[in-house]
C-alpha positions in Angstrom: 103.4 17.7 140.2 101.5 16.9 137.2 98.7 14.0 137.7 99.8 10.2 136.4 98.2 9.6 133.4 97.3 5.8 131.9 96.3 4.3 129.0 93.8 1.6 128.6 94.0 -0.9 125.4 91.0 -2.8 124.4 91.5 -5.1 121.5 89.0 -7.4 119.0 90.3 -10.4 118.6 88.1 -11.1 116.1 88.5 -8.2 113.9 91.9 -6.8 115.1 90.6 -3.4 116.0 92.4 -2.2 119.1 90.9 0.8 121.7 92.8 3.3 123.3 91.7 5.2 126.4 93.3 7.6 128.6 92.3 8.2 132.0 93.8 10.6 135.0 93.4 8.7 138.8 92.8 12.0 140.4 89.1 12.8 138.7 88.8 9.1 139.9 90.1 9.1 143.5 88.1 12.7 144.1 84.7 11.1 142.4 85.3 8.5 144.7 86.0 10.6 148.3 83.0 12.6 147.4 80.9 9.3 147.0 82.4 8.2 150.3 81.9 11.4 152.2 78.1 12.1 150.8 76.6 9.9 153.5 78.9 11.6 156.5 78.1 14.8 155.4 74.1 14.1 154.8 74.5 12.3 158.5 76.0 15.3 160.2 73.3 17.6 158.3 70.4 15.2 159.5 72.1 16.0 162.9 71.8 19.3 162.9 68.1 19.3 161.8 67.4 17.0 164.9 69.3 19.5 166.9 67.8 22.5 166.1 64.6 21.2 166.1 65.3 19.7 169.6 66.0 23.0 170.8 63.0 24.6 169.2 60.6 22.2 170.8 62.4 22.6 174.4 62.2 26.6 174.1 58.3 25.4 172.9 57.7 23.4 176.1 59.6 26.0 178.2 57.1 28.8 176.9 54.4 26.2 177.4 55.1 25.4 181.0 55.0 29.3 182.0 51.6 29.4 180.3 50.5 26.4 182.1 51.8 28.2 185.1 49.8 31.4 184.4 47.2 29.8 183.7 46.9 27.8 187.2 47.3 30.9 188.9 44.5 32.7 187.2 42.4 29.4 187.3 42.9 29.7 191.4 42.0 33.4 191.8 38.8 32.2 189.2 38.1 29.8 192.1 38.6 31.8 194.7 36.4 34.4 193.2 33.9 32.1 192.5 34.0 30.8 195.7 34.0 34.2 197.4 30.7 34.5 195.0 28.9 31.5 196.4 29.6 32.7 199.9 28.1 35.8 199.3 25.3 35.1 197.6 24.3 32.5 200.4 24.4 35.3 203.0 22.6 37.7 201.1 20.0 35.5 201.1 19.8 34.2 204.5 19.5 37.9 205.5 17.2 38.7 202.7 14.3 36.6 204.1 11.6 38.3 205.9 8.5 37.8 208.0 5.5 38.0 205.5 3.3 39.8 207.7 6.2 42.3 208.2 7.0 42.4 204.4 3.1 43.0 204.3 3.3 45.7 207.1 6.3 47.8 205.2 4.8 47.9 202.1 2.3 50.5 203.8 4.8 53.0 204.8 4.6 56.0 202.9 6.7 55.8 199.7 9.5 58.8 201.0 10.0 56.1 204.0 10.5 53.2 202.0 12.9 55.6 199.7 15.4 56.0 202.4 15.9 52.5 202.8 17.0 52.6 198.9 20.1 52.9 197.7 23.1 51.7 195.1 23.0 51.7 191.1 21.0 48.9 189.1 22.6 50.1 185.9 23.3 47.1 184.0 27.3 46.8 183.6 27.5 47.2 179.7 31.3 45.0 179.9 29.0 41.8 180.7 27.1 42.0 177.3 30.2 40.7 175.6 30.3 36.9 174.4 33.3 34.9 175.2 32.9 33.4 171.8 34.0 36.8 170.8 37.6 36.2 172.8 40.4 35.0 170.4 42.7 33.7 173.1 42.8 32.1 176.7 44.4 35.3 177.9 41.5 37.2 177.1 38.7 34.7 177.8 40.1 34.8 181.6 40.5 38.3 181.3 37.1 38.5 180.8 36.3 36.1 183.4 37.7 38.3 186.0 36.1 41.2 184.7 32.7 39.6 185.0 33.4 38.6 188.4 34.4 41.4 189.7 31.4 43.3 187.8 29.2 40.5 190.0 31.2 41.1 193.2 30.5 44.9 192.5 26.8 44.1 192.1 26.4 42.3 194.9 27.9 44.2 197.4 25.1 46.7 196.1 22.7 43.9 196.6 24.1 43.3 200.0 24.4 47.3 200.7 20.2 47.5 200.1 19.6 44.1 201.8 20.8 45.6 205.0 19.1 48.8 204.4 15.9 47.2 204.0 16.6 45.0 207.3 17.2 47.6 209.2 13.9 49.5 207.7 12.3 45.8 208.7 13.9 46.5 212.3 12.5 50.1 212.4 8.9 49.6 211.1 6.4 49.7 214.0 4.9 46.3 213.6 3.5 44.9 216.9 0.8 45.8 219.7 2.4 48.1 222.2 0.3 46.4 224.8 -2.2 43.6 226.0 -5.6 44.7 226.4 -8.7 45.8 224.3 -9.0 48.5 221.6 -10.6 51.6 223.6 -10.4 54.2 220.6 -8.8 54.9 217.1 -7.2 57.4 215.1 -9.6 59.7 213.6 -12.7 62.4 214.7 -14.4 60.9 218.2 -16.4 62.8 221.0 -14.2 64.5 223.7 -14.3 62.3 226.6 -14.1 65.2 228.8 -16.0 68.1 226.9 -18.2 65.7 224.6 -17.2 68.2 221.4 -15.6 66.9 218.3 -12.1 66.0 218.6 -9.7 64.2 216.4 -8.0 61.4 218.2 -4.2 61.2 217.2 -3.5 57.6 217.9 -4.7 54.7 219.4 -5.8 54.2 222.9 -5.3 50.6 224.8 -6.9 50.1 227.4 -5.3 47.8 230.1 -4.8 46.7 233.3 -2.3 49.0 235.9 1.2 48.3 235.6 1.0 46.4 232.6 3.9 46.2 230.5 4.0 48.8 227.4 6.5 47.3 224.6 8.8 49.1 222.0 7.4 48.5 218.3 10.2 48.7 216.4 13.8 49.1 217.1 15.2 52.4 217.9 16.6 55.1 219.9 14.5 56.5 223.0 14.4 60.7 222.1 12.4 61.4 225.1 11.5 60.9 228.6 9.5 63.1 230.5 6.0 64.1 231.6 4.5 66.4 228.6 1.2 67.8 228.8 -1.9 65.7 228.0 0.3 62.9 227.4 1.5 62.6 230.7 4.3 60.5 231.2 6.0 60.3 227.9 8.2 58.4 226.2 9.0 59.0 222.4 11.1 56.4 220.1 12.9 57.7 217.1 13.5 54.7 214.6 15.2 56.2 212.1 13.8 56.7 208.0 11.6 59.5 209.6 9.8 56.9 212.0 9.0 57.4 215.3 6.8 56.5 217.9 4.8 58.2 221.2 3.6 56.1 224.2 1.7 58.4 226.5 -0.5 58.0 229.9 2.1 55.7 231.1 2.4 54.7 234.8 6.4 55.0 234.8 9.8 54.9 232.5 12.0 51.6 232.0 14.5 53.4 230.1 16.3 56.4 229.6 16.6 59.2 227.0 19.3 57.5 224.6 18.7 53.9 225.2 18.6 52.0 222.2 16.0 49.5 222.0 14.5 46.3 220.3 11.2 45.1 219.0 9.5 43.9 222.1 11.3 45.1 224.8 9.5 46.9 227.9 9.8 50.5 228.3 7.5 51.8 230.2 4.3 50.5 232.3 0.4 51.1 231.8 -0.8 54.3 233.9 -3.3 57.2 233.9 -1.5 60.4 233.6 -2.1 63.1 232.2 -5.4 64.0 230.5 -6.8 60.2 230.8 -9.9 59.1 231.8 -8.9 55.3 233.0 -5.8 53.0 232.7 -4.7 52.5 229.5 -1.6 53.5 226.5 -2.3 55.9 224.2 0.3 55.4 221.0 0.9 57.0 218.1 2.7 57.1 214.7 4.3 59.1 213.0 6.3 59.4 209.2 8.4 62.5 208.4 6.4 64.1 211.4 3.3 63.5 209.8 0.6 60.8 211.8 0.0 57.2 210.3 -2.8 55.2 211.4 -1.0 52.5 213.9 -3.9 49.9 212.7 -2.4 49.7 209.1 1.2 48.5 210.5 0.2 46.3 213.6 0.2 43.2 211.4 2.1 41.2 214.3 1.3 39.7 217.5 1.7 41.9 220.6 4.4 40.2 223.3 2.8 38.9 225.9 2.3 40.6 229.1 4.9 39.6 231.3 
């Protein structure tokens, strides 16, 4: 149906001239819905805006909260690490301290001694020379946390590895008197006591009372028990590294062959067997079967006779 048309007639009074207009109501009426409309239609726009950008920011927070997450869990094993670190690093150094005088005694062992004690790597890990300033997210900066700790964890298990070693070369070095009494004779060339010709004097000889007690210098394993030769009773200690030990002349055995012994425990007694002139301990040492002067290593007090 064709749209209503009207006419509008404006007239001058004044000078008679009259106006016609003609107008259609359906430009009008649609003009007007759309005017009316505009502000629903901007509303439910507005609306979805605000709900799409609601849902952005919860799919934000959601990816937030599991890198929030994340990141607790690595900052725990960072803790833990760390932790594990400081325990570590306090043990290695309560088992790291020594005796001076013993320090003293075991830096006069021979050098291929000293070298079986050594061990591990002390090449620099090359991964720890990179800056975390470098690192262009958190992911990476812990990354490289965890790779430095477990580069330190590496390096001081070595540390630990070599701190036992050198205890246990601390346990091995012959460091104290092997008996109470009175310097009879050293290492070196001396007048046979029997034939009065030049002789060289392996060891030391301690002269003593009878049945004194004759003391292990180091710890170690006993390798031999038995009478042998000029040495008479014998009793040999092998302290690993290529140490070992000989306490001869001796009155009788407190141990057997395969005891394992201690710094300062009694093996044996002052005697005279053997080719002796009087009571007393004849010791010697010995590196890589080669002798050592016992006076440069007694750098300890001898246990008292008991």
């Amino acid at each position: 149906m064709a749209s209503r048309r009207y006419t509008i007639i404006v007239a001058d009074r004044s000078s008679g001239v009259v106006r016609r207009a003609t107008v259609s109501l359906r430009p009008f009426f649609i003009a007007a819905g759309v005017l009316a409309a505009l502000p629903v239609l901007i509303g439910i726009g507005a609306a979805w805006k605000a709900k799409s950008e609601v849902a952005d920011l919860r799919l934000s927070h959601q990816e937030l909260e599991v890198e929030n997450a994340s990141f607790r869990s690595a900052t725990t094993d960072l803790a833990t690490q760390i932790s594990s670190l400081e325990a570590a690093i306090q043990d290695i150094g309560a088992r790291s301290a020594l005796d001076p005088n013993l320090a003293k005694t075991m830096d006069k062992l021979p050098a291929v001694v000293k070298s079986r004690a050594m061990g591990g790597s002390t090449e620099v890990d090359r991964t720890a020379q990179r800056t975390l300033s470098a690192l262009s997210t958190p992911e990476d900066t812990f990354g490289m946390l965890r790779t430095l700790l477990e580069g330190l964890e590496s390096r001081l298990s070595i540390v630990s590895r070599n701190v036992d070693r050198r205890n246990a070369l601390a346990a091995a070095t012959p460091s104290i008197w092997p008996a109470s009494g009175w310097l009879s004779s050293t290492m070196g060339h001396r007048s046979d006591p029997f034939t009065g010709d030049d002789d060289f004097h392996a060891g030391l000889d301690i002269a003593g009372e009878r049945g004194q007690p004759v003391f292990a210098t180091a710890a170690g394993t006993v390798s031999h028990v038995g009478y042998q030769g000029g040495y008479g009773n014998l009793i040999v200690v092998d302290h690993g590294f290529g140490l070992q030990t000989r306490y001869g002349h001796l009155l009788n055995y407190s141990v057997k062959p395969g005891a394992k012994v201690k710094r300062g425990d009694v093996i044996g007694h002052v005697g005279n067997s053997g080719r002796s002139t009087g009571y007393h301990l004849h010791y010697e040492v010995l590196a890589n079967g080669k002798l050592l002067n016992p006076l440069q290593l007694l750098s300890q007090q001898k246990p008292r006779a008991q």
